[in-house]
N, C-alpha and C positions, 0 to 999 in steps of 0.2 A: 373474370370475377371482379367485380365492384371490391372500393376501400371500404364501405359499408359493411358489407358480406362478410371481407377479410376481418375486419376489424370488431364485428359482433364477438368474435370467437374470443378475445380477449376478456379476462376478467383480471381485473387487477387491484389490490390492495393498499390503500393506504395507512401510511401510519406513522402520526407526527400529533403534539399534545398539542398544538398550537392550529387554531380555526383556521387564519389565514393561509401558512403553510397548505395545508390540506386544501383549502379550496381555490388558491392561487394551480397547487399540482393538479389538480381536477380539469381548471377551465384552459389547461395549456394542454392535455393529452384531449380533454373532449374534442379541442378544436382542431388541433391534428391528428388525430386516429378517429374519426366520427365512426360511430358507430359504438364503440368501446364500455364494456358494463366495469363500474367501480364502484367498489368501499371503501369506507372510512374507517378507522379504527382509531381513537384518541389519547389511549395509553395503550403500553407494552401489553396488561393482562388480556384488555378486550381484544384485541389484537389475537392475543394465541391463540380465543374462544372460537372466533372469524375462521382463524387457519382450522382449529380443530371439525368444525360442521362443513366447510367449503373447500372447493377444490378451484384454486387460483393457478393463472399464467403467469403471475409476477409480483410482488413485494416489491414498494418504494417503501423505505423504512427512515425513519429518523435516527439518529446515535443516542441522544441525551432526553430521556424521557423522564419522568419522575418517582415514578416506579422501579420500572426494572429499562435498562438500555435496552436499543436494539441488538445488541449483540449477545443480550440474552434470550432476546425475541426469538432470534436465526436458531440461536441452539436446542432452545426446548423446540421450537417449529419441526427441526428436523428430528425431533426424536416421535416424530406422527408419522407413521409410514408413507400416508400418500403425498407429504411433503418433502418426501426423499430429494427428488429430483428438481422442486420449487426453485426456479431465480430468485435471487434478491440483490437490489440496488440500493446501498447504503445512502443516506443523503442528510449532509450535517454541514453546521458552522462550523465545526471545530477545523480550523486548518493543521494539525498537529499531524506530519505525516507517517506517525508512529500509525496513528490512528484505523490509517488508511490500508497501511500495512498488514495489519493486525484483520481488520475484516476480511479483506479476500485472503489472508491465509486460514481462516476458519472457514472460508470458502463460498462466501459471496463473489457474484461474477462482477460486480464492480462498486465504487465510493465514489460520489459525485460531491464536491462540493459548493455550497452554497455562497452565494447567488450560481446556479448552475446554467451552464449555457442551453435554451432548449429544444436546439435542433440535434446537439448531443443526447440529452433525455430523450428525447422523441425515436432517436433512429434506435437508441440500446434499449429502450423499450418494446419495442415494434419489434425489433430482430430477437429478445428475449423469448419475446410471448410466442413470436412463430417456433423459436427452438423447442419451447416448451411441446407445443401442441404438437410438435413432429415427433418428440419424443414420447409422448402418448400415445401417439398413433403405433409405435413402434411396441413399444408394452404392449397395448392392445392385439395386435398382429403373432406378437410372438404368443401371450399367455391362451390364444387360436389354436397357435399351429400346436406348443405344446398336450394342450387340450384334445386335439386330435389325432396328435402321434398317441396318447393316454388309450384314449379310445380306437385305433388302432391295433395298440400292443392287447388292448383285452381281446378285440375282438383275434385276433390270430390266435389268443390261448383256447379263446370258447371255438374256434374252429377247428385248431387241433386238436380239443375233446370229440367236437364231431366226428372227425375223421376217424378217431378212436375206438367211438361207441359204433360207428357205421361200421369201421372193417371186422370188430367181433361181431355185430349182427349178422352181415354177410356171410360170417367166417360158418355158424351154425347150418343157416339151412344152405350155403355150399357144398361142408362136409355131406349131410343127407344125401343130396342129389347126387353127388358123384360116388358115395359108398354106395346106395340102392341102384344105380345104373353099372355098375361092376358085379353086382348081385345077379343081375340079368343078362348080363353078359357071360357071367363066369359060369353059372348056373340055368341055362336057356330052359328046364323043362321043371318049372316051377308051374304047380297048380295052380286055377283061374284065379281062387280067392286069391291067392297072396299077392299074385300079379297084381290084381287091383287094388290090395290095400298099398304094395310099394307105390305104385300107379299115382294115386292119392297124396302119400305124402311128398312124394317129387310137383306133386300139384300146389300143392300148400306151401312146397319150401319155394319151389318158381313163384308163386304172386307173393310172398316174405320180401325175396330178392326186388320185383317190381314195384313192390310199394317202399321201399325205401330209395330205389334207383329215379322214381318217379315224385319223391319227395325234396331229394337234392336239384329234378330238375325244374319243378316248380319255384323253389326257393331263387335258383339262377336267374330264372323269368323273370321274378318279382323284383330283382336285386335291380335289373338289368330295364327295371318298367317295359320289358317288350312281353305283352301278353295280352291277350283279346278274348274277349265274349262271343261264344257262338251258342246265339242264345234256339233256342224251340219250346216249343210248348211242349210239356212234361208232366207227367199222371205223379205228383208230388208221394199219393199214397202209394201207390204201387214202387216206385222207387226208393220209397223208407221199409216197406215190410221186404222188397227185395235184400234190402243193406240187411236187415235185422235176420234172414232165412244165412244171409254167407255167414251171420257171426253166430249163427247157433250152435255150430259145434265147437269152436272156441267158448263159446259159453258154457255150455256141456262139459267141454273139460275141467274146467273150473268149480263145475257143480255149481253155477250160478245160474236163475231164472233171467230170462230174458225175454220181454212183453213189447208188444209195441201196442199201442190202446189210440182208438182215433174213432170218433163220434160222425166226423164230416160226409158225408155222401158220395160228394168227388173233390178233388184241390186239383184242378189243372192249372200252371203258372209258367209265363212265359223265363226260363232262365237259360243257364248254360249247365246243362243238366252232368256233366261231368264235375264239375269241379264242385256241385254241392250237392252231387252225390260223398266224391270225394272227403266233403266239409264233415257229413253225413257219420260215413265210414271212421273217422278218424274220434271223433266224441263218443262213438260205441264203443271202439276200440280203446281207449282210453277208458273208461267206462269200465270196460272189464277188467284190462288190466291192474286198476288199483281196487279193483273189487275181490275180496275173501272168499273164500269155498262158502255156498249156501247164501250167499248175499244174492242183490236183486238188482236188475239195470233195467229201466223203464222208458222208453219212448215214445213221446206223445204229442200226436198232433191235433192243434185248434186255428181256431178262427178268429181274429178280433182285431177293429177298428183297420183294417183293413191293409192286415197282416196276416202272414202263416207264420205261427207260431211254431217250431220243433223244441219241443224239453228233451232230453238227453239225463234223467236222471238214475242218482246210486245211491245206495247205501256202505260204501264204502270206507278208503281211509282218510278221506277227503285234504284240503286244502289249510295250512296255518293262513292266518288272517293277514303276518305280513307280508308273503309271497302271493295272495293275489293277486296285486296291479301289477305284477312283473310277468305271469304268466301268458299271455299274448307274444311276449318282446322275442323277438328273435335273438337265438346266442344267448338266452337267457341264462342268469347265473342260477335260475331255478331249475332244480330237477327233483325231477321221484324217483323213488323205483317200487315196480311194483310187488305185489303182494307174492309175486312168484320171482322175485327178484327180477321183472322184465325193465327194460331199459328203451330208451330212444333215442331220437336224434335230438332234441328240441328246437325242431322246425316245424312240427305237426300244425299247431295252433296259434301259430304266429299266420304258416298256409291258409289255415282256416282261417281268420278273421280277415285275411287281406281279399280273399274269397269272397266274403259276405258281403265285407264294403263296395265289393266291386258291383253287385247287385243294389246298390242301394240298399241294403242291410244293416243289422249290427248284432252282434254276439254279447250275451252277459253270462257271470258265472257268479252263482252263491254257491259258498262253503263252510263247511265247519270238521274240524280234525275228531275223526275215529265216525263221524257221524254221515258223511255223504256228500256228495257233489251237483250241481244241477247247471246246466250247459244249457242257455236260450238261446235258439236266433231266431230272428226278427226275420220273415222276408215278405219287401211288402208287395202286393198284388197290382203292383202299376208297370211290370216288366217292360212293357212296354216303349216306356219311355226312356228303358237302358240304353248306352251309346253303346255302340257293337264294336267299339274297339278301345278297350279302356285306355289311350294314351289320350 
């Protein structure tokens, strides 16, 4: 690294009432630290003004100003937080070595006095400014790492809620499956109906269990960026009125309407037909879940500027206005619950938008609380041009 390079880094302060002074100190550090950015300051006030807007590597200061000394400069200075840690080089006539004393025990790192020698100035300037900026670097590094331990410690709390909300979901349709297969067991000559509807709910409680087993592993994927596009050509509408026939009896229960309405003739689009079906499945499902007995969930597909459009709309308990931008984030400190007291992981829609993006996509949601929800994505009709392996 050049003296130049090094010595840019430097900004340093002067501050003496007297012109000479000041540009005598000037043309003796320009010429030995080339490179080096400096101010002037002519009294003690404009000086504090300097310190108060700027962040210096170093104060050459005067003692005997007209105003206020320097060593009422030093003091108010360091009553400015980011001049906690400022050097200053005292530099006076005054030979009194009461003087001298007095400044570095108020804790200047040194008093030169005048006529000063300037290979003395030159080097305790130069080794100043370097300490200075190593020790910012060092600030800088730490208020990082603490920053990241911060964010860390949240994240382990938003995980151990996950792990929370996960083990009572499981804990549900677990129970089901293993009471209604002891049913069958303990009781082998159960008529067909019942068979089938037990049959049924052990159906229901097993894809429960895989869609949340399949939701932590997508999350691992995405954490971990090993995940890929296996993209095909995909009958868009046939794979939404599919999504929308699994959620009809979920719908049903809830005593909520559930439409899917599409005008288009055909939507064939090159994607990766699991995961936005996936995308698909989880906006319905949500969808109902914060939907009221008697409300309405609507799915609609269009065409424009040369996109497919899917709305995912409700009329439910919808979204406050300052928990929107958070709702995508993973671990978010946003949560619902729904209208039947249902709960999640809050991974769903975080999956989802990294989903979308992956297609060259994007997701938008408008909301308004007691009034409804509406879930866009974007997917545009250039599939094509997908990389088949998103790393």
């Amino acid at each position: 690294m050049s003296l130049i390079t090094d010595n840019s880094s430097f900004r340093v302060l002067i501050v003496d009432d007297l012109d000479d002074n000041r540009m005598l100190l000037r043309l003796d550090l320009e010429d030995e630290l080339p490179g080096i950015y400096i101010d002037e300051a002519n009294n003690g006030l404009n000086a504090l003004e300097m310190l108060r807007n700027n962040n210096y590597t170093l104060v050459l200061c005067d003692l005997m100003m007209p105003d206020i000394d320097g060593f009422e400069v030093y003091k108010r200075a360091k009553e400015i937080p980011h001049n906690y840690n400022l050097p200053f080089i005292f530099i006076s006539a005054n030979q009194d070595h009461n003087m001298a004393v007095k400044g570095l025990e108020l804790g200047a790192f040194d008093f030169l006095k005048k006529p000063y020698d300037i290979t003395e100035l030159i080097l305790k300037s130069r080794n100043l400014c370097r300490l200075k900026l190593f020790y910012d670097k060092q600030v800088h590094l730490l208020s990082q790492l603490e920053e990241a331990n911060l964010k860390l410690e949240e994240s382990n709390v938003q995980k151990d809620e996950v792990l929370r909300i996960v083990s009572h979901d499981m804990r549900n349709p677990l129970g089901n499956m293993i009471g209604l297969a002891q049913i069958l067991y303990d009781e082998p000559e159960q008529i067909p109906e019942d068979i089938q509807g037990i049959s049924e709910i052990i159906i229901r409680s097993g894809e429960n269990l895989l869609t949340i087993v399949n939701t932590l592993l997508d999350a691992a994927r995405l954490e971990s960026g090993k995940i890929q596009l296996n993209l095909s050509e995909t009958d868009l509408i046939q794979m939404i009125h599919e999504e929308v026939e699994q959620f009809s009896y979920s719908a049903r229960q809830k005593q909520i309407k559930l439409t899917f309405i599409c005008e288009l003739q055909n939507a064939f689009i090159t994607i990766d037909e699991p995961k936005i079906r996936q995308s698909i499945a989880n906006l319905i499902s949500n969808a109902i879940k914060f939907t009221s007995a008697n409300g309405t969930v609507t799915i609609q597909l269009t065409y424009d500027n040369s996109n497919y459009l899917i709305d995912v709309l409700d009329d439910g308990i919808g979204i406050d206005e300052k928990s929107l931008p958070f709702i995508f984030d993973k671990f978010s400190s946003f949560q619902r619950t729904g209208t039947k007291n249902e709960r999640g992981t809050g991974l769903g829609l975080s999956i989802v938008k990294a989903f979308i993006n992956l297609h060259n996509g994007k997701i938008e949601v408008k909301s308004s609380v007691n009034t409804g929800t509406c879930f866009r994505i974007y997917l545009p009709d250039n599939s094509n041009n997908l990389k088949k392996d998103s790393d």
